[in-house]
N, C-alpha and C positions, 0 to 999 in steps of 0.2 A: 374431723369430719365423721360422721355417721357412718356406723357398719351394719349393713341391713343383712342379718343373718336368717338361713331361711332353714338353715340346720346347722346344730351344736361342730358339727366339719369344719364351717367354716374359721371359727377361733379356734381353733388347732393350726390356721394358717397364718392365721395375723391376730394380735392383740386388738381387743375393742377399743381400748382410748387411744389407738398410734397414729399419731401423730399424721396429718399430709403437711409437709414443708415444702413452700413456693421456693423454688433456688433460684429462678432467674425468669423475668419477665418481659413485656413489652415488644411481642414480636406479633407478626400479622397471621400465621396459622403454621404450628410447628408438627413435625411429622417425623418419624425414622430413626426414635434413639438409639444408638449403639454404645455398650463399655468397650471402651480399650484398657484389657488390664494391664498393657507396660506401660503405658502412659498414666494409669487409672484416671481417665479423664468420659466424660461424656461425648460424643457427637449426635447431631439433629440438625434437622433442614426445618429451614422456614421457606415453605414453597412459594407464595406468591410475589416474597421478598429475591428469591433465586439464589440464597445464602446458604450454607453450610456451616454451623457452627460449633465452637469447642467448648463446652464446658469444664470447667476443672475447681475445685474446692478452694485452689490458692489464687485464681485468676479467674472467676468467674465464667459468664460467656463472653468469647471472643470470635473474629471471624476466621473461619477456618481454610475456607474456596468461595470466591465469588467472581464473577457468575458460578454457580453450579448446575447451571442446564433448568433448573427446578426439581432437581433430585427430591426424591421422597423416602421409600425404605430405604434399609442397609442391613448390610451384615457383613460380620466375617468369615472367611474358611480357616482354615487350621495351622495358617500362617500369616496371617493379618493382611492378607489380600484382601480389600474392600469391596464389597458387591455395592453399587446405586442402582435401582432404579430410576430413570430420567424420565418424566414429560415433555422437556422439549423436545427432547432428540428421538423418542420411543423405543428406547432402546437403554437395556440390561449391561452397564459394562462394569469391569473391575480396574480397579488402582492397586496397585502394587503398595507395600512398606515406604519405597524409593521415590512413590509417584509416578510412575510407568501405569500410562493408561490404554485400555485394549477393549474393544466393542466385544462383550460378548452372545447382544442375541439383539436385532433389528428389525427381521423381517421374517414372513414364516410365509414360505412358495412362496416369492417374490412380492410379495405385499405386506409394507409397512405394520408394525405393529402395532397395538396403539397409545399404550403408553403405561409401562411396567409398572408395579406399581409396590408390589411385598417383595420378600424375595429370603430363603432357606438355603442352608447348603448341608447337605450331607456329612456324614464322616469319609466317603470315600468321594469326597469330591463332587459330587453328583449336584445339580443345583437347579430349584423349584422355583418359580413366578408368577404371579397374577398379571393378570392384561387387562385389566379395565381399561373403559373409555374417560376416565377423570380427568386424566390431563389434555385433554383434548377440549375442556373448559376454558374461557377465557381468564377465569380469578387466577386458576391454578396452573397454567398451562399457555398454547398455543392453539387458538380455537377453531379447527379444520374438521373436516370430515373424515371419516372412517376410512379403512384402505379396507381391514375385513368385517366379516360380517357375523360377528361371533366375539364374546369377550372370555380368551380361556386361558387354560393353567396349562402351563407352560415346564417343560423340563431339559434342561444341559446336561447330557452325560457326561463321564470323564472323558469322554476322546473328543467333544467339543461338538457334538450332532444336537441339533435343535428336538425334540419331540413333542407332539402336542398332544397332552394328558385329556383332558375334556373339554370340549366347547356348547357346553349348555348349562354355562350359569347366567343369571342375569347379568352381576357383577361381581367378579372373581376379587377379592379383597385380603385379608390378612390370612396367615397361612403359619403352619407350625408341627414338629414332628411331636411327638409322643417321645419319652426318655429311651426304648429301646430302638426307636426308628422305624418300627414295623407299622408303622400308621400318620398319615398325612391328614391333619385335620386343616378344612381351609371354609372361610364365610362367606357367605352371598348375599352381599349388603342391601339393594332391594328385597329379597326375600325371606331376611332378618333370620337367617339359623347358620347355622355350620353343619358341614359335610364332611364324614371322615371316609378316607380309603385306605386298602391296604397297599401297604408297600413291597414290592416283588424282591427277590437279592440285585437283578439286573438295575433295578429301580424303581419300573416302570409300575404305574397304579391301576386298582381294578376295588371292586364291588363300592363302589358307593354306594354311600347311605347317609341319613339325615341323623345327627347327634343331639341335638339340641334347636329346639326353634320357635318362636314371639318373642325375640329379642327387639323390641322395641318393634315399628309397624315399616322400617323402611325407609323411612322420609328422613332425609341428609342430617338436617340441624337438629334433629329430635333425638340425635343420639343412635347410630346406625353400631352395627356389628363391623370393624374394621381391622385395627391389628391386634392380635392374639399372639400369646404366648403359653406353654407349658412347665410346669415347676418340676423337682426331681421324682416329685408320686403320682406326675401325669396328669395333674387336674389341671384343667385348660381354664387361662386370663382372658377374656374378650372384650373388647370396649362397646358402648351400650348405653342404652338412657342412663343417666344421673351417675354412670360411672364404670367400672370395672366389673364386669358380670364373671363370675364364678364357679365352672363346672367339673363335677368329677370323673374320672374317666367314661363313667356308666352315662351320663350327659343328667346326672341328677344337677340341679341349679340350685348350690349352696348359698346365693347370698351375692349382696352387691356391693363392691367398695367405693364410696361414695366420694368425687370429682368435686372439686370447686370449679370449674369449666366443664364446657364441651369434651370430652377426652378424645382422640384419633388414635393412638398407638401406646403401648409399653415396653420395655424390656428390662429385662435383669442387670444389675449391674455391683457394684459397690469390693473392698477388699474379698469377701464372704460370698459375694453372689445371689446376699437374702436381702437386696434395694432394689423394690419396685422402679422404676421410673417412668412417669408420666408424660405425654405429649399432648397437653391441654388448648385447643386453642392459640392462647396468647402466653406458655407459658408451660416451665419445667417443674412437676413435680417431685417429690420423693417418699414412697413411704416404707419401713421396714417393715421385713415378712420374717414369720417363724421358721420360713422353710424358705431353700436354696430352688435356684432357676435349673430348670432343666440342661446338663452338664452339657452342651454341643461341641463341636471339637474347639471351637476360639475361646472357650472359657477354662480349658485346661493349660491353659499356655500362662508359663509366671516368670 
């Protein structure tokens, strides 16, 4: 596929002829890849399917939970404790190694959340979330009314206190730290930019500001700002028209990595850490990068 460079930066990060390789297809709208390095296998949710599935190089995909609520992101903390975001249920919960499942964010003052939807976890445990209204769609979801009136970003201290970071995005969508953690960068998929804040020691975030913005115009299937990722030199991966948008810490806009689908989500994965992986649609990309994913505490673990 096409690498639309918009400065010589950008092939410092990935080769021009690299290859995108389809690994596994045929699903109804995939979202939330996650690596497991002991397993070295993939995970990903197919939402409107309600499946969660396993990827792995010797076994392809398989199905890994089903029902899954309609799970969408994922991640690890720094013991393979699973984070989901749910749509059915609106609600942030984690699965243990074991399978030990435990709700950990539902309702914020006693009203329903609306349906989680990214989700980060610090190095000291600390853990970030989007609240959009998407799963609150019939394709994607359980199709109800709001409980609040605000779609915001969300934070779990270590001692388990819900805190709510800001409530004035349109819709609070993929989210992602910077390599030293001093900065939370997260997208407002109506209003097509990313927003970076600073991050406090306690956790809590303060001076936002606009990093980058006409990521496409907004409109869902045209290709919206959704999950993002950061690499180990802090240029931020976003997904975007015709594919992978490309910025460097300054919010200059290197260039695009161009999708054979729709893209929704990426994350890091593979032995090295330098495997793109793609959440396309109908469909699991892969393509290798010159440089390594931003080191988080679950990709230290071997």
């Amino acid at each position: 596929m096409p690498i639309e460079a918009n400065s010589p930066a950008l092939l410092e990060l990935i080769d021009e002829a690299a290859p995108v390789e389809q690994l596994c297809t045929g699903f109804q709208f995939v979202e939330g890849p996650i690596w497991n390095p002991k397993e070295q296998c993939l995970y990903f949710s197919d939402i409107p399917a309600g499946i969660r599935y396993r990827w792995h190089p010797a076994t392809g995909a398989t199905e890994a939970r089903n029902p899954s609520n309609r799970g969408n992101g994922m991640t690890y903390d720094g013991t393979l404790n699973l984070y989901i975001c749910e749509h059915n249920t609106s609600s942030l919960v984690r699965e243990s190694p074991s399978g030990e499942r435990q709700i950990v964010a539902s309702h914020w003052q006693g009203k329903e959340l609306n349906s989680p939807n990214d989700v980060v976890v610090r190095s000291d445990n600390s853990v970030y979330f989007s609240d959009p209204a998407y799963g609150r769609l019939a394709a994607v979801g359980i199709e109800r009314a709001q409980d609040l009136s605000f779609q915001g970003l969300f934070r779990v201290s270590p001692d388990g206190q819900l805190h709510l970071e800001a409530d004035d995005f349109g819709q609070t969508n993929g989210l992602c730290f910077s390599p030293d953690e001093k900065l939370l960068y997260v997208d407002d998929s109506p209003r097509a930019h990313i927003r970076v804040f600073d991050v406090a020691p306690d956790g809590s975030l303060s001076n936002s500001r606009i990093l980058a913005q006409n990521i496409g115009d907004g409109e869902l299937w045209h290709g919206i700002v959704d999950g993002m990722k950061c690499d180990e030199r802090g240029n931020i991966y976003v997904t975007g028209p015709r594919g992978v948008w490309v910025f460097n810490p300054a919010g200059e806009h290197l260039g695009v990595i161009h999708m054979p689908e729709h893209i929704a989500n990426l994350n890091w994965g593979g032995p090295l850490w330098d495997d793109l992986y793609c959440a396309c649609h109908t469909s699991i990309y892969r393509v290798k990068m010159k440089v390594r994913g931003n080191p988080v505490a679950y990709m230290k673990i071997r």
